[in-house]
C-alpha positions in Angstrom: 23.3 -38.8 217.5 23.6 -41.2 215.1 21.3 -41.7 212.1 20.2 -45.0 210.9 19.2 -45.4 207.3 17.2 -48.4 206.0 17.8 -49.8 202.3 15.3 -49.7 200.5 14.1 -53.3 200.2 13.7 -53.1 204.1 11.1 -49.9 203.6 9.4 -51.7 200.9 9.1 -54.8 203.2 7.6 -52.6 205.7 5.1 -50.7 203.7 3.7 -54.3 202.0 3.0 -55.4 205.8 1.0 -52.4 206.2 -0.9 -52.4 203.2 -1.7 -56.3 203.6 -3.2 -55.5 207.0 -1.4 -57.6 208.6 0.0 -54.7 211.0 -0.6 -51.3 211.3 2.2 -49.1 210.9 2.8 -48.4 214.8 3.5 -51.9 214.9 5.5 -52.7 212.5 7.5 -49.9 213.7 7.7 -51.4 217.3 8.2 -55.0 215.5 11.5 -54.1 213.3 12.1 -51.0 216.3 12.7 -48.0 213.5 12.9 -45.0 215.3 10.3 -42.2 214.5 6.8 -42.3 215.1 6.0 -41.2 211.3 8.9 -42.5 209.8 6.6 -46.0 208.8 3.7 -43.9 207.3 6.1 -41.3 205.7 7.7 -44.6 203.3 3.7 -46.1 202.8 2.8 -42.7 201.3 6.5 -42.8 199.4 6.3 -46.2 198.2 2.8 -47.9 198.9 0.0 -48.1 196.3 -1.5 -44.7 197.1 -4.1 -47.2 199.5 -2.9 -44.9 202.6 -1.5 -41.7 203.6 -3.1 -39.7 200.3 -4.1 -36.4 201.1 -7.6 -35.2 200.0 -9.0 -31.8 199.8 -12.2 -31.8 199.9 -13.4 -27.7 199.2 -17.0 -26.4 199.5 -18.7 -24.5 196.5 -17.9 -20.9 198.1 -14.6 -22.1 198.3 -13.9 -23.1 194.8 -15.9 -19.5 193.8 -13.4 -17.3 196.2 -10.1 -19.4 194.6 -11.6 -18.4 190.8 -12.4 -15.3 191.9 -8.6 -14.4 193.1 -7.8 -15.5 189.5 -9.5 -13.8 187.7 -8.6 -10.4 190.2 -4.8 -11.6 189.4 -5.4 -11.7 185.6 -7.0 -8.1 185.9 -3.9 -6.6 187.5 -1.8 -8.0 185.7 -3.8 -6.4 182.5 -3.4 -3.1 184.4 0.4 -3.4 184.8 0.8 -4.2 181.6 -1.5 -1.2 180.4 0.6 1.3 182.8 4.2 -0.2 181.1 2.9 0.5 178.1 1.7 4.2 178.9 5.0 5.0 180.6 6.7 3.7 177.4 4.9 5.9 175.5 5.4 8.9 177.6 9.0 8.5 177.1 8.9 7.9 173.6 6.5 11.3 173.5 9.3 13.5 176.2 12.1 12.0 173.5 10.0 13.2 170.4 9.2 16.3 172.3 12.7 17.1 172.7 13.9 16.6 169.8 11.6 18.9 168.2 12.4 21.9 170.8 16.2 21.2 169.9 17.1 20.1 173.8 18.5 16.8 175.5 15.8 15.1 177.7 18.2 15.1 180.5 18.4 18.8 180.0 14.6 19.2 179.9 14.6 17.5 183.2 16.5 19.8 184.8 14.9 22.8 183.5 11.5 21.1 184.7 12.9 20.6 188.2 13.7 24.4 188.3 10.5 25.3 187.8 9.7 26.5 184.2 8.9 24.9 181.1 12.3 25.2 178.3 11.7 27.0 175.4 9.2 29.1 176.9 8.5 32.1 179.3 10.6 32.3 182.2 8.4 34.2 184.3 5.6 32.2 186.9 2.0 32.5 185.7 2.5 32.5 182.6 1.8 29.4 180.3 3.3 27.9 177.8 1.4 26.5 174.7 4.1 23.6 174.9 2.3 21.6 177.6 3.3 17.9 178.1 
């Protein structure tokens, strides 16, 4: 297949034809025979005047209202995220505090947590401890 490419001059030659109205772009694609049905309109909306080819949205009240309303959702959980870090931070500044203070690693409190009673108090099930995290 092989690929033409136009200078740029040519393109701009093109797209002033189409914006003078003296041809639409399907013509002056079949006058200078460029390949591509959109390839004419693709350089007006690259190099014309912004006369052609602009896209506008055009949005209706409840629309605007549901895109603010996503927003503002966003912002809110983002608030709680950052809320939740900051409680999990302090948690583990609390376990490391904690530890300290019972004379035990927090990787050894872990492990004595997993196997089911609290370190540094009773061993035996159903009774607490007055250490609760």
């Amino acid at each position: 297949m092989n690929v033409i490419r136009y200078s740029k001059a040519f393109k701009m030659h093109c797209v002033q034809e189409v914006e003078a109205g003296t041809a639409c772009a399907y013509e002056v694609q079949r006058k200078y025979k460029v390949k591509g049905t959109a390839t004419i309109m693709r350089w007006v909306r690259r190099f014309g005047s912004g006369k052609y080819g602009k896209v506008i949205r055009v949005e209706r009240a409840g629309e605007v209202n549901v895109a603010s309303q996503l927003r503002s959702e966003l912002r809110r959980v983002k608030e709680v995220l950052a809320d939740t870090y900051m409680e999990l931070a302090l948690e583990k500044a609390f376990l490391v505090v904690a530890c300290e203070r019972m004379d035990q690693t927090v990787e050894g409190f872990k492990k004595s947590t997993v196997a089911g009673h609290a370190p540094g108090g009773p061993k035996q099930p159903g009774i607490k401890s007055d250490l609760a995290l």
